[in-house]
Phi, psi and omega in degrees: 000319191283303197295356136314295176317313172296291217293314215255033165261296181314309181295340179262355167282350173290300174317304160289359190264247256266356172249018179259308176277358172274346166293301175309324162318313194296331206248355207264141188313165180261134186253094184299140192273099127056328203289119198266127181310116178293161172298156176256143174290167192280339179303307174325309214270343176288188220226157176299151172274142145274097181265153160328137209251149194208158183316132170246075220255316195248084159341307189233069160315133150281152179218142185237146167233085143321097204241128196262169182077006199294181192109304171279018161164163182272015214288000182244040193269303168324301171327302182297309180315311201287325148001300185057063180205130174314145177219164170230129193265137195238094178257117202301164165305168154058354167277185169311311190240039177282339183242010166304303173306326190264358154304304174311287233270326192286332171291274167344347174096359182295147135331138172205117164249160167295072169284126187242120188320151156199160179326141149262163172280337176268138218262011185243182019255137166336114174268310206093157168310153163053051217264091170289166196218116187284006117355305194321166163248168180319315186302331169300299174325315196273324179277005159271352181285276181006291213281325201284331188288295186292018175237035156227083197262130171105005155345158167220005189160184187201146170231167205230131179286167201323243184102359185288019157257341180267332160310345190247352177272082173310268192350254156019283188272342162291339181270324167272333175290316153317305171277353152270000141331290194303311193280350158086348171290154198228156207241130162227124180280146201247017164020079175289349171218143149270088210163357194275130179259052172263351170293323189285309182300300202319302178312299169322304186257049161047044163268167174294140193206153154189169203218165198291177175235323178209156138264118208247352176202065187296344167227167196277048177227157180309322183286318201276336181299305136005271188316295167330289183300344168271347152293307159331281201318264175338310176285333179298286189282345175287299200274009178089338187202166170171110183274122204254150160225150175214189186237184192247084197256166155276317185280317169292318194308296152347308204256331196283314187310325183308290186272325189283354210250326142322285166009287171297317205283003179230037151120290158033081185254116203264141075024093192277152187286000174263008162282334185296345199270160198194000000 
């Protein structure tokens, strides 16, 4: 008898145990469900530069860029290639890698100028291999051109490596612009003086000419550089054209992979510099 008494003491507490938790289920508030977000990698997440909104006279401005120093070595080249945007490669005469550099890039389909050394006004600033000096007599002048123009093959023209003395000597510059006359070659002043008579000379012996516009990178660091390509940006859409020169820095190499391809996508048509010659 007590053991009846036991089991249907259990069974019936078994019973109310499971319908006390089938209630509680029933009544218990709803709980939302959770999905915690993965972080988006930093590329995603980046975001178009917002440029300033500024005077448009040109829908689609040309820009030319010009980069000067190539020759003492290859190390941005990869960087620059990767760019995919005309750039015109400007290159000293006489280095290790002046004409290795102007075979590559003239294979790639690039622009290729002559930076060609000339005198300065400052008597410490370094000179280059192949330095015209306006002192020189014709004859000299002309076979250092000679020699600085071949040892860059596949040229399309020449600018002048500092030179502000030299740039300021119509002698000087009538003798070299006369033999790129002969050469089928076009002169870009990269105008190192206000004071450079090279428009005139050019003009007198009838070569193709333009002259520089900006600098994007008298000092080496990113920001100013940076800054310098939205001046670029501001001078494009007011006057229609505009030639930049910078050097074959890591921090411009960088900062151009960066900027020009922003540029473009808002009209912006970058150039090679013998479309700019006139």
């Amino acid at each position: 008898m007590k053991t009846r008494i036991v089991l249907t003491v259990i069974t019936v507490g078994l019973i109310l145990g499971v319908a006390f938790i089938f209630w509680r289920s029933s009544h218990a508030p709803e709980r939302k469900i959770v999905v915690m977000k993965k972080a988006l990698p930093a590329k995603a997440v980046a975001r178009k530069r917002k440029f300033t909104a500024i005077q448009k006279n040109y829908g689609n401005p040309k820009v030319a860029i010009v980069i000067d120093d190539f020759g003492y070595n290859m190390n941005n080249l990869d960087n620059l290639f990767a760019v995919k945007r005309p750039v015109t490669f400007s290159i000293l005469p006489n280095l290790p890698y002046s004409k290795r550099i102007a075979s590559l890039a003239s294979s790639k389909g690039y622009d290729l100028i002559l930076h060609l050394p000339l005198e300065s006004n400052d008597p410490t600033a370094p000179a280059e291999i192949g330095t015209i000096k306006t002192g020189m007599d014709e004859k000299d002048i002309l076979a250092l051109l000679d020699k600085d123009i071949a040892s860059v093959p596949g040229l399309h023209g020449v600018s002048n490596h500092q030179g502000s003395k030299a740039t300021e000597d119509r002698r000087a510059m009538s003798i070299i612009l006369s033999d790129l006359n002969k050469r089928g070659l076009y002169f870009f002043d990269s105008l190192v003086t206000d004071k450079s008579v090279c428009r005139d000379a050019a003009a007198q012996s009838k070569v193709p000419y333009a002259k520089r516009d900006i600098f994007l990178d008298n000092e080496n660091n990113p920001e100013y550089i940076e800054k310098q390509m939205l001046s670029l940006r501001k001078s494009a859409f007011k006057c229609g054209s505009v030639i930049a020169v910078c050097h074959d820095r890591k921090n411009t190499i960088t900062v151009l992979n960066k900027m020009m391809p922003e540029l473009a996508s808002e009209g912006i048509r970058f150039v090679y510099l013998s479309e700019m010659v006139k």
